[in-house]
ZADO-1210 file (C-alpha; in nm, 4 decimals, padded with zeros to 6 digits):
<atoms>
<atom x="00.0000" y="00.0000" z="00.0000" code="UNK" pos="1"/>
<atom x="00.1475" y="00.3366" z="-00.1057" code="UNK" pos="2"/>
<atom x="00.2612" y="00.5736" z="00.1750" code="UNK" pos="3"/>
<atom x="00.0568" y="00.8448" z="00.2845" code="UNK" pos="4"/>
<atom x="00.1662" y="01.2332" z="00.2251" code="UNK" pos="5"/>
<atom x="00.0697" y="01.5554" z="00.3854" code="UNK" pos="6"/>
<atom x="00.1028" y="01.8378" z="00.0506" code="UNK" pos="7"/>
<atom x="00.1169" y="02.1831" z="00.1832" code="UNK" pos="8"/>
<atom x="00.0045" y="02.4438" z="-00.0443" code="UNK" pos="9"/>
<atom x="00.0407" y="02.8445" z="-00.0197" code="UNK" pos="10"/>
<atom x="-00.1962" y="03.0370" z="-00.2330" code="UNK" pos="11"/>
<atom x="-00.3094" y="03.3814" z="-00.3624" code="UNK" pos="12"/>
<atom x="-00.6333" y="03.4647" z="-00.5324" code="UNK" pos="13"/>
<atom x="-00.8231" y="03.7680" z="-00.6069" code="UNK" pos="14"/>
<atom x="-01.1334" y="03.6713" z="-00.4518" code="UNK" pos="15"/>
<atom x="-01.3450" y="03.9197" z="-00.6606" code="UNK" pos="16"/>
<atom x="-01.5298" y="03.6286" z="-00.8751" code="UNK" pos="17"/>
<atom x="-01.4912" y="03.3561" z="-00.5724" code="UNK" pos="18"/>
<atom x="-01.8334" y="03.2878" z="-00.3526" code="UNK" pos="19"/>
<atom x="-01.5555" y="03.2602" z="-00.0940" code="UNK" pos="20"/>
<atom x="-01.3468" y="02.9806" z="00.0090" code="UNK" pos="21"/>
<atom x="-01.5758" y="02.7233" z="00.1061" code="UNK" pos="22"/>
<atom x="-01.7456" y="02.4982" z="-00.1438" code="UNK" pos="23"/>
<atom x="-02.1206" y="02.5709" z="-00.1826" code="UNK" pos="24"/>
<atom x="-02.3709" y="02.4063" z="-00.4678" code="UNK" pos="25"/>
<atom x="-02.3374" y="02.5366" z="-00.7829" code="UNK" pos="26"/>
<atom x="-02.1274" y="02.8511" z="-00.6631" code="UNK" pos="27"/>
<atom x="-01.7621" y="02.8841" z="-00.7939" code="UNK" pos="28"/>
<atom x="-01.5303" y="02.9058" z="-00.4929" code="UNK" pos="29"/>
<atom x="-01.1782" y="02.8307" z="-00.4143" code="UNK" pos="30"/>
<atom x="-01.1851" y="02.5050" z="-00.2442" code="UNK" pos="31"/>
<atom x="-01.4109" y="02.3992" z="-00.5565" code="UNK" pos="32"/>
<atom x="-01.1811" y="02.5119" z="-00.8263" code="UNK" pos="33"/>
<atom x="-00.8473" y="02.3905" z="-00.7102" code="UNK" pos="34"/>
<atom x="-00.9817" y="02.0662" z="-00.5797" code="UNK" pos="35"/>
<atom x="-01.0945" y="02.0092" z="-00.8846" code="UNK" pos="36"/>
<atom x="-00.7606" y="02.0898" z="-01.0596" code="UNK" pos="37"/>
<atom x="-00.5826" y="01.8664" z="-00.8178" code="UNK" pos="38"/>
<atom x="-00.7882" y="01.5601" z="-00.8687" code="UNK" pos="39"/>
<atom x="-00.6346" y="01.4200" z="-01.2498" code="UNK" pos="40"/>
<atom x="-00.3007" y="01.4960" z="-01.0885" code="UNK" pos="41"/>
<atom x="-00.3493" y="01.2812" z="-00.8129" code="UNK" pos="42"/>
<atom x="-00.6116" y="01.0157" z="-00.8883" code="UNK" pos="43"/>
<atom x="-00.8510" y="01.0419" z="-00.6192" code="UNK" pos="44"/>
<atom x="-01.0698" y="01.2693" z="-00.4768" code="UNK" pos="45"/>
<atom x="-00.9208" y="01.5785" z="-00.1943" code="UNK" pos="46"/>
<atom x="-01.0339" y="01.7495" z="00.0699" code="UNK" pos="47"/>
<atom x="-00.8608" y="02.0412" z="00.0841" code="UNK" pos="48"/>
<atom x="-00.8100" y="02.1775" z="00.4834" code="UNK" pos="49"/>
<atom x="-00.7639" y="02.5801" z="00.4727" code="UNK" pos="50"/>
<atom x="-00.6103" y="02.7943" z="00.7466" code="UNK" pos="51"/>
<atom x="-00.9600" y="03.0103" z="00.7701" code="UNK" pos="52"/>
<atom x="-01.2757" y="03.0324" z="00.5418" code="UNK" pos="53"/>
<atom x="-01.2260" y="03.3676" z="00.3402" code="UNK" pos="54"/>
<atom x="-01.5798" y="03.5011" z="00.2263" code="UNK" pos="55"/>
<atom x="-01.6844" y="03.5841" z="-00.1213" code="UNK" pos="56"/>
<atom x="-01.5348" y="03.8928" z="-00.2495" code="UNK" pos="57"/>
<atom x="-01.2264" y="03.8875" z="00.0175" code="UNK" pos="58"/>
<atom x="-00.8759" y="03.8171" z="-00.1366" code="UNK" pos="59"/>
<atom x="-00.5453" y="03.6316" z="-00.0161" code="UNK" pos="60"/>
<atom x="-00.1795" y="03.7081" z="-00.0342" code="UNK" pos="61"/>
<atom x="-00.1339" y="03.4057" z="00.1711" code="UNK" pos="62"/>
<atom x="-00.3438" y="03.1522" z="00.2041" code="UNK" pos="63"/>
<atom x="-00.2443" y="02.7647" z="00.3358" code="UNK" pos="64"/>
<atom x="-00.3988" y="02.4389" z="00.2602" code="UNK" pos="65"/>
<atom x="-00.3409" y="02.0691" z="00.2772" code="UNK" pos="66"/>
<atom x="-00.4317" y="01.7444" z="00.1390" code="UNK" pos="67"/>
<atom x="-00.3329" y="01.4371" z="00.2014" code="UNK" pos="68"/>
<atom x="-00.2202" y="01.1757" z="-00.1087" code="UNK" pos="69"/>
<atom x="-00.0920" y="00.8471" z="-00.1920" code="UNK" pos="70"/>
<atom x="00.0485" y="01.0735" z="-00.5349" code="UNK" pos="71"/>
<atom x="00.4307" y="01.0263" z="-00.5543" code="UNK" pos="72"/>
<atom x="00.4485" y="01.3223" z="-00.7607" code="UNK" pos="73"/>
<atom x="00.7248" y="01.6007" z="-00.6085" code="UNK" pos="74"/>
<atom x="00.6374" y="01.9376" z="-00.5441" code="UNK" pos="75"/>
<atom x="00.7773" y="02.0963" z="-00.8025" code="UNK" pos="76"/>
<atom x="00.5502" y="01.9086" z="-01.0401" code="UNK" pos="77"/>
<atom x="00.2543" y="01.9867" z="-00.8316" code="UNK" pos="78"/>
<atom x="00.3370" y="02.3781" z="-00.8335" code="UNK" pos="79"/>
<atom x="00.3964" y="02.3796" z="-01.2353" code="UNK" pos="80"/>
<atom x="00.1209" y="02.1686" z="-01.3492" code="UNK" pos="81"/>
<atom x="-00.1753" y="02.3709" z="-01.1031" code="UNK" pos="82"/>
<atom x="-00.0444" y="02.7016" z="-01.2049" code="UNK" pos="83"/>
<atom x="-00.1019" y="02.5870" z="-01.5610" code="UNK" pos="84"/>
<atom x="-00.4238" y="02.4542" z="-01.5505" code="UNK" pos="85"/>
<atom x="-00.5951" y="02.6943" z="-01.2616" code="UNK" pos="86"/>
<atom x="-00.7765" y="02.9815" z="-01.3629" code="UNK" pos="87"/>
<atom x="-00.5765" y="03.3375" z="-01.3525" code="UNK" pos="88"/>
<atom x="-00.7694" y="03.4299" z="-01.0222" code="UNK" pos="89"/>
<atom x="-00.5852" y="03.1665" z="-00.8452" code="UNK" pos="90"/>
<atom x="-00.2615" y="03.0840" z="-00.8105" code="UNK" pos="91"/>
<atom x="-00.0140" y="02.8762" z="-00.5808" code="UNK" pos="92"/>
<atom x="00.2860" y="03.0413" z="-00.4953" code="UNK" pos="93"/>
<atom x="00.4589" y="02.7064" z="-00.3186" code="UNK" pos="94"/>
<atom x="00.3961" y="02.3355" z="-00.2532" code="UNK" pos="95"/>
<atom x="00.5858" y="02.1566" z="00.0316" code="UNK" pos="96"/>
<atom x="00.5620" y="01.8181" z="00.1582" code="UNK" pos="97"/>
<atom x="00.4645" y="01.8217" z="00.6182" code="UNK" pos="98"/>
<atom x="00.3749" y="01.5422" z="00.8353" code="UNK" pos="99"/>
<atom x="00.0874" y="01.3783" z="00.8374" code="UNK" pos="100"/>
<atom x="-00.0217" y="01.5294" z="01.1919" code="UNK" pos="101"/>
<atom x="-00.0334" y="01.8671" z="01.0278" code="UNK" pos="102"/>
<atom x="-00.3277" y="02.0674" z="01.0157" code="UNK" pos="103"/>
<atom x="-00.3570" y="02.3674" z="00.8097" code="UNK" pos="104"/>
<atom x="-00.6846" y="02.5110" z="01.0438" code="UNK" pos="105"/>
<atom x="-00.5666" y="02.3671" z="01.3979" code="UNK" pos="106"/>
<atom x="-00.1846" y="02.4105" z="01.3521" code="UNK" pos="107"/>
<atom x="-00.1837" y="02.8357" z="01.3049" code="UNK" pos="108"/>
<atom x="-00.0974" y="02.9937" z="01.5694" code="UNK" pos="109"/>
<atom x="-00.1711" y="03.3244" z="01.3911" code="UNK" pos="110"/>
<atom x="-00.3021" y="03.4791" z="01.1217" code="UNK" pos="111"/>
<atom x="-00.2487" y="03.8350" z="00.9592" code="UNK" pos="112"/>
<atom x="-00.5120" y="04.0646" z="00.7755" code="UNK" pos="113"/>
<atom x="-00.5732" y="04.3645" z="00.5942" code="UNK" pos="114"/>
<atom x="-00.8101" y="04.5966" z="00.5272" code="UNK" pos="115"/>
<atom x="-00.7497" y="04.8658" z="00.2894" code="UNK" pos="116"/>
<atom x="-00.9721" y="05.1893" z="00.2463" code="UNK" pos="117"/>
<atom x="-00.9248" y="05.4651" z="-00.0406" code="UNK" pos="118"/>
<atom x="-01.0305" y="05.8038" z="00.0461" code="UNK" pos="119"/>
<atom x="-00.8804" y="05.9679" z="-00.2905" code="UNK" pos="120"/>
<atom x="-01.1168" y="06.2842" z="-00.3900" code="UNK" pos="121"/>
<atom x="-01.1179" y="06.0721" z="-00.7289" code="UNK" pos="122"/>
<atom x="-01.0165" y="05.7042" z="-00.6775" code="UNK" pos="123"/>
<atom x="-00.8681" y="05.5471" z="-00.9963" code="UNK" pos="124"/>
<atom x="-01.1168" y="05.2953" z="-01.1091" code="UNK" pos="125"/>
<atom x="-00.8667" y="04.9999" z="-01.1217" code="UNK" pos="126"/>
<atom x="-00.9070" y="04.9859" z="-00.7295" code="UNK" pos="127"/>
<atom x="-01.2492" y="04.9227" z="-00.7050" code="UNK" pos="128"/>
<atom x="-01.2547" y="04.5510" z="-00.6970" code="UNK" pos="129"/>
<atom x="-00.9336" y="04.5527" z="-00.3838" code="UNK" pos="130"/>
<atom x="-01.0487" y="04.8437" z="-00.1753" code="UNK" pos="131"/>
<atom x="-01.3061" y="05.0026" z="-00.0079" code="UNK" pos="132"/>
<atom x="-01.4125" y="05.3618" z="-00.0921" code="UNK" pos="133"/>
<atom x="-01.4840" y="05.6069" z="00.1418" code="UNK" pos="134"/>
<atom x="-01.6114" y="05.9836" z="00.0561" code="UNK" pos="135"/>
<atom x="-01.3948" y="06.1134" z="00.3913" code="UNK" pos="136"/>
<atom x="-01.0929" y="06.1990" z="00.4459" code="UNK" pos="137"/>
<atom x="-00.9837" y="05.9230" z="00.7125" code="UNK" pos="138"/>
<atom x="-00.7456" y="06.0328" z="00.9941" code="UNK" pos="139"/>
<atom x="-00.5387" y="05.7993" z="01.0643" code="UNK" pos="140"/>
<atom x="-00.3154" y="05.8950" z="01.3613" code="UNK" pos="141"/>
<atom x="-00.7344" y="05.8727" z="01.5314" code="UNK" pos="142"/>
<atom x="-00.7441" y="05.5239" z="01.3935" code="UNK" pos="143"/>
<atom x="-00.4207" y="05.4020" z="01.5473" code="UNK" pos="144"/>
<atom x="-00.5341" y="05.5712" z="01.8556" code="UNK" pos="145"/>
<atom x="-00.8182" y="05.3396" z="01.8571" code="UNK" pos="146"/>
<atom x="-00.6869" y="05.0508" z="01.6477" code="UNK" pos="147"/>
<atom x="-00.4312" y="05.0192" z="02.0071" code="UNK" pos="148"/>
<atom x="-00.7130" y="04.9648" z="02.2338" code="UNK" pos="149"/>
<atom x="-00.7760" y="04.6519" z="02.0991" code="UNK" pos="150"/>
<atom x="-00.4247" y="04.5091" z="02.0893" code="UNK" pos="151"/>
<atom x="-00.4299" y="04.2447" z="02.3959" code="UNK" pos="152"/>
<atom x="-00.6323" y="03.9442" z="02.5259" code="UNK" pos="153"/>
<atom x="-01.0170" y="04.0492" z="02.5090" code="UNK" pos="154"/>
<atom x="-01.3557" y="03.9305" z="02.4577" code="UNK" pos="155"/>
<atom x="-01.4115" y="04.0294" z="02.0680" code="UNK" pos="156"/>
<atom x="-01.7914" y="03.9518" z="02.1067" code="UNK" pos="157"/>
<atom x="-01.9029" y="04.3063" z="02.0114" code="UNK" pos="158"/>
<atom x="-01.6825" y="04.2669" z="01.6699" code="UNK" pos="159"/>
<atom x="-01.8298" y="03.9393" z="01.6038" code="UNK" pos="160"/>
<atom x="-02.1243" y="03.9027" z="01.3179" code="UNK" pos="161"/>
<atom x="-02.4085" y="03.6791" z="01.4358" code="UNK" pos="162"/>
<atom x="-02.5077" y="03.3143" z="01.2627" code="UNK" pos="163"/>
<atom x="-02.1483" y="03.1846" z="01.3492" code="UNK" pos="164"/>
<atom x="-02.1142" y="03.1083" z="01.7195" code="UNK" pos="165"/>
<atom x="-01.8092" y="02.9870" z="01.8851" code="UNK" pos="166"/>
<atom x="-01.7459" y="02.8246" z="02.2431" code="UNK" pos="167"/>
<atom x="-01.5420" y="03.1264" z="02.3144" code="UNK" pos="168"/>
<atom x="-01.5118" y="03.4761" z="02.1707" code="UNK" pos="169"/>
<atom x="-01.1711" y="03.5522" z="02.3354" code="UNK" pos="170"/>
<atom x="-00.8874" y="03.6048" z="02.1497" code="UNK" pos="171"/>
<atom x="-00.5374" y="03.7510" z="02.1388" code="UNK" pos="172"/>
<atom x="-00.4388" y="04.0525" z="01.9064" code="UNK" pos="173"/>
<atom x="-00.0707" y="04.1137" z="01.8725" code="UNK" pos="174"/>
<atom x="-00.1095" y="04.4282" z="01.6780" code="UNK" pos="175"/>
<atom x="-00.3456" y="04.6335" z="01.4953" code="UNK" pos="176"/>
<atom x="-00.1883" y="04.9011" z="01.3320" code="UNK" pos="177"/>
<atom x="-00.3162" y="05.2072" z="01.0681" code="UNK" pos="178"/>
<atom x="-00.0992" y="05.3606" z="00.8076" code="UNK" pos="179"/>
<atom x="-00.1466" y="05.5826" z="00.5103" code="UNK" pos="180"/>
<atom x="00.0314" y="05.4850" z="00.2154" code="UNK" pos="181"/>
<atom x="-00.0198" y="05.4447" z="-00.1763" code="UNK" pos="182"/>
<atom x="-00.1091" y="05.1269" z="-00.3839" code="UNK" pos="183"/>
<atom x="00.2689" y="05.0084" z="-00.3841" code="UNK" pos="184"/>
<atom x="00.1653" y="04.8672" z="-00.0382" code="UNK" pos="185"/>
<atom x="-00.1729" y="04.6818" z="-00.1343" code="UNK" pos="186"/>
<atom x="00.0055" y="04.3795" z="-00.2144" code="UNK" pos="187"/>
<atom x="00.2849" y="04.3545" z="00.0140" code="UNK" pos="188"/>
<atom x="00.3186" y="03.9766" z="00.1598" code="UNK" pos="189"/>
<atom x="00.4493" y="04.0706" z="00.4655" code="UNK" pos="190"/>
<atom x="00.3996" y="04.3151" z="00.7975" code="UNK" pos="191"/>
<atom x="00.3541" y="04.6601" z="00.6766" code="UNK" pos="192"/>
<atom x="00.6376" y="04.8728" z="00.7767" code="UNK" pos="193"/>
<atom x="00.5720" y="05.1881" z="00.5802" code="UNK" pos="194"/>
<atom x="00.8673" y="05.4423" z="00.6725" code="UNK" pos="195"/>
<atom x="00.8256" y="05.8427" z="00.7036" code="UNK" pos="196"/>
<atom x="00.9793" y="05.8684" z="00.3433" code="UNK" pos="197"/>
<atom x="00.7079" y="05.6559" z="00.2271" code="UNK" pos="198"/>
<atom x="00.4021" y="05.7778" z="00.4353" code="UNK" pos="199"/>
<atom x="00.1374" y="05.9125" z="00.2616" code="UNK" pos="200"/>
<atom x="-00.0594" y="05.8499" z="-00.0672" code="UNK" pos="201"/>
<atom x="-00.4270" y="05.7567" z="-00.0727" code="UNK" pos="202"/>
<atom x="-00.4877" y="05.4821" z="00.0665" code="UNK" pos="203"/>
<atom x="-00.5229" y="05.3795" z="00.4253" code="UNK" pos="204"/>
<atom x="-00.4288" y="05.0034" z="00.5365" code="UNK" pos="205"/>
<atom x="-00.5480" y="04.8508" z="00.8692" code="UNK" pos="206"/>
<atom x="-00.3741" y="04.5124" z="01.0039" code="UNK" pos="207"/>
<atom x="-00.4624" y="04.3212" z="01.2078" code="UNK" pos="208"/>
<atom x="-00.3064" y="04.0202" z="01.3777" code="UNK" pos="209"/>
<atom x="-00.4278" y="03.7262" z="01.5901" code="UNK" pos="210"/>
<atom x="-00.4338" y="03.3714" z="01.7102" code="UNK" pos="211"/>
<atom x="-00.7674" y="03.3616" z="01.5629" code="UNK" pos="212"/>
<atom x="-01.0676" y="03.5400" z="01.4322" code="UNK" pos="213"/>
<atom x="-01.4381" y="03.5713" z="01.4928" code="UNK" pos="214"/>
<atom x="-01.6661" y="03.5956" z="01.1757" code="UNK" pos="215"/>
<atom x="-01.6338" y="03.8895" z="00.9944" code="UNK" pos="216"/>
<atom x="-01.4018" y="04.0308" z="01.3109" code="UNK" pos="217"/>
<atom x="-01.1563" y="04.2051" z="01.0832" code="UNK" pos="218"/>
<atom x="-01.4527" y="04.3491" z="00.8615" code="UNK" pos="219"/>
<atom x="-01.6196" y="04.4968" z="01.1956" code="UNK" pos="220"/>
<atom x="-01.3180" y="04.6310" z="01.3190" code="UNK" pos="221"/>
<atom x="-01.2266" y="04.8266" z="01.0074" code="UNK" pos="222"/>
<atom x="-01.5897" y="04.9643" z="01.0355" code="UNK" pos="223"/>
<atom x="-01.5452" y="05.0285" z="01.3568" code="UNK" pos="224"/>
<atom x="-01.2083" y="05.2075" z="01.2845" code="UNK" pos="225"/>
<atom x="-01.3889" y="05.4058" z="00.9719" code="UNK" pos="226"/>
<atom x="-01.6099" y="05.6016" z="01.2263" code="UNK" pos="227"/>
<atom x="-01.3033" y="05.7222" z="01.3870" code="UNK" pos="228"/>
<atom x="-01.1465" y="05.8237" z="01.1344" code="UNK" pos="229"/>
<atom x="-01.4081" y="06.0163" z="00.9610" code="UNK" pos="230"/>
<atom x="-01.4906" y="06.2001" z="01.2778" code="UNK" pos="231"/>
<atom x="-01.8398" y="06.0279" z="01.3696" code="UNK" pos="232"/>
<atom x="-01.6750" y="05.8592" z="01.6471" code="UNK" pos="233"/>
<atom x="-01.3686" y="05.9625" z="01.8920" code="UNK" pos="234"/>
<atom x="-01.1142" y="05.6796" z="01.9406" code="UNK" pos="235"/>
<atom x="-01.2077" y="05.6478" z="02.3147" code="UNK" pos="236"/>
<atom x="-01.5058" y="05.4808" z="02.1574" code="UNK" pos="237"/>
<atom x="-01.3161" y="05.1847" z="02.0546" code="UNK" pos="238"/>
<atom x="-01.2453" y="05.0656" z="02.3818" code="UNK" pos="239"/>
<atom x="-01.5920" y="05.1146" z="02.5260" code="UNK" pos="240"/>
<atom x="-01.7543" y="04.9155" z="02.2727" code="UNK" pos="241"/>
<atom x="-01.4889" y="04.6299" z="02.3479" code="UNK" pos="242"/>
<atom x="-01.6209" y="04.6302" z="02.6652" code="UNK" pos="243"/>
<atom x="-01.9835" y="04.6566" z="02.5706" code="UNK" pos="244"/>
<atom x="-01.9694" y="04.2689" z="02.4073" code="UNK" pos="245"/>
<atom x="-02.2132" y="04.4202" z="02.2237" code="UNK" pos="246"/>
<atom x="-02.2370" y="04.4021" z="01.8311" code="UNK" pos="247"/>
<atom x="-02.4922" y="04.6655" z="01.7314" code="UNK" pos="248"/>
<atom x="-02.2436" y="04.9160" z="01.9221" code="UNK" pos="249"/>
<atom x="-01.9633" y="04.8890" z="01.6652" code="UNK" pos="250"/>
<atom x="-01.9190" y="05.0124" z="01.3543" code="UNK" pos="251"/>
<atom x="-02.0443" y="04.8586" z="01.0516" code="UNK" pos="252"/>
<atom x="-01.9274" y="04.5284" z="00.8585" code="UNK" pos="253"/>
<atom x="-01.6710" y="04.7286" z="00.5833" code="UNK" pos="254"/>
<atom x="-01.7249" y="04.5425" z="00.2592" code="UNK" pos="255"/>
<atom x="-01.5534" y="04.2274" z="00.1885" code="UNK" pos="256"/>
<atom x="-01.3248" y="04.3831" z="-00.1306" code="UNK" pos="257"/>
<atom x="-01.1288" y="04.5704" z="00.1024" code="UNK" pos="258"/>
<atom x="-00.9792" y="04.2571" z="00.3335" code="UNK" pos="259"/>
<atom x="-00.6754" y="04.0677" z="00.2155" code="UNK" pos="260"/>
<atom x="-00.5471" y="03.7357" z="00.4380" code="UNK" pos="261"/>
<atom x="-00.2121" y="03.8078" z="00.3797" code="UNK" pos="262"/>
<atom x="-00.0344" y="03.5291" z="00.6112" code="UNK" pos="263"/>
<atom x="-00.0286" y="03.2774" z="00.8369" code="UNK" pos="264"/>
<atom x="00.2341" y="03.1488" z="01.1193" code="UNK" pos="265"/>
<atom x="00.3369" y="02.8049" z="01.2248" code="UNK" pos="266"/>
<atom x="00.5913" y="02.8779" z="01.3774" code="UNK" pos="267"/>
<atom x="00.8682" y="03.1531" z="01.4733" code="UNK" pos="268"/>
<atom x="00.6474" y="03.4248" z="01.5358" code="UNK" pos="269"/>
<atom x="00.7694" y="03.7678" z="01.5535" code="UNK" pos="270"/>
<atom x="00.9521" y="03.9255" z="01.8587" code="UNK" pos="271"/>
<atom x="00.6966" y="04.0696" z="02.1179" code="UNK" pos="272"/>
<atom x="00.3742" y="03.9048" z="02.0359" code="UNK" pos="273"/>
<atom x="00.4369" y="03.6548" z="02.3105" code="UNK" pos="274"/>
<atom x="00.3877" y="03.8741" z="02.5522" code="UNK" pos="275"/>
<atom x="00.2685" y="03.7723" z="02.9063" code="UNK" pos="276"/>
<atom x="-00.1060" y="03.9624" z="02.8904" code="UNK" pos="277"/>
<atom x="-00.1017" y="03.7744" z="02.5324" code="UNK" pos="278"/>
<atom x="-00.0538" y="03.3988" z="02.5563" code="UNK" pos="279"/>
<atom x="00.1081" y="03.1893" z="02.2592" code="UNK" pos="280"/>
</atoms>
């Protein structure tokens, strides 16, 4: 009987003709499309195991998935022969073999996102599908202001959208941070560090890091973060509804073109976010 093998895949898509990640009846989504591209390649039916659902509309810089296989094909035939049979939408940027205990869901310990606004008077119609507009000029130094309150171990219950429960809303952010910068930035795979030099430009990028996510968590914290910054809310307000556990109190869900999952840890996770009010 042939051995079993644990494939690891990293992946980006532009999520902007994906019903999300999840496969659904008759809906085109990315656990659909690349299953399906995997299956002549490796004979059998796969389940593919993602690090988090994204929803329909949202985007990924980087994305991980697994499958297990009997296929004794290597990885760099794997990486070649889905990149030239998957859609332009979709592509994976690496293939590595893992043990078979690994998990792509259970075995992240955290994962980073971003949400990108434009506030441009007149936004160049090629960002419309990977940002989210807004008619204000956002101010971001109020953003970070409230964007730190929710850095820490909390209850995210208030930034939680209903019809998705879990056994416990608690999680740890390790940073949520607002800068202004231009579109060089949208699709940068990594922290953003944008320097002085490089501050400004129309767009303004929220991240946000964590061991794990409620639904739509990201999404109500960049609404949340909107108010602020167009002046509807001050950023004291951030950390009162925290502490409300109370969803209609935040801001609203921001739509779903504006969030990117741009990585995920398994291991060796930056200095600092192992701090002792924020368990690893």
């Amino acid at each position: 009987m042939a051995q079993l093998r644990n494939i690891v895949l990293e992946l980006a898509y532009d999520g902007s003709e994906f019903a999300g990640w999840q496969r659904q009846p008759g809906r085109r989504t990315v656990q659909q499309v690349l299953e399906q591209a995997l299956e002549p390649l490796v004979g059998h039916r796969v389940a593919l195991l993602a690090s988090g659902r994204t929803d329909a509309g949202v985007h990924a810089l980087g994305q991980v998935a697994n499958f297990r296989t009997a296929s004794r094909r290597s990885v760099t035939t794997f990486l070649r022969a889905l990149n030239a049979t998957l859609p332009a939408d979709l592509r994976v940027l690496s293939v590595r073999e893992a043990p078979l205990a690994f998990h792509a869901t259970y075995d992240a310990r955290a994962k980073l996102y971003r949400y990108v606004f434009c506030d441009a008077p007149v936004p160049l119609p090629h960002l419309r599908r990977y940002t989210a507009r807004s008619i204000y000029r956002l101010d971001v130094a109020a953003m970070q202001a409230g964007a730190s309150q929710l850095v820490g171990r909390h209850d995210f219950r208030a930034f939680q959208t209903a019809g998705a429960p879990r056994a416990s809303t608690v999680r740890s952010i390790y940073r949520c941070h607002v800068a202004r910068a231009d579109a060089r930035w949208l699709w940068h795979r990594d922290l953003l560090e944008v320097d002085a030099d490089a501050a400004g430009g129309d767009l303004v990028y929220v991240e946000v890091a964590a061991d794990g996510f409620l639904y739509n968590m990201v999404r109500a914290i960049a609404g949340t973060l909107y108010n602020v910054g167009r002046g509807f809310w001050p950023s004291e307000r951030v950390g009162e509804i925290l502490a409300s556990r109370q969803r209609p109190r935040a801001g609203p869900t921001a739509p779903a073109e504006g969030l990117y999952l741009v990585k995920v840890w398994y291991e060796g996770l930056p200095t600092g976010w192992l701090a002792a009010d924020v368990p690893g």
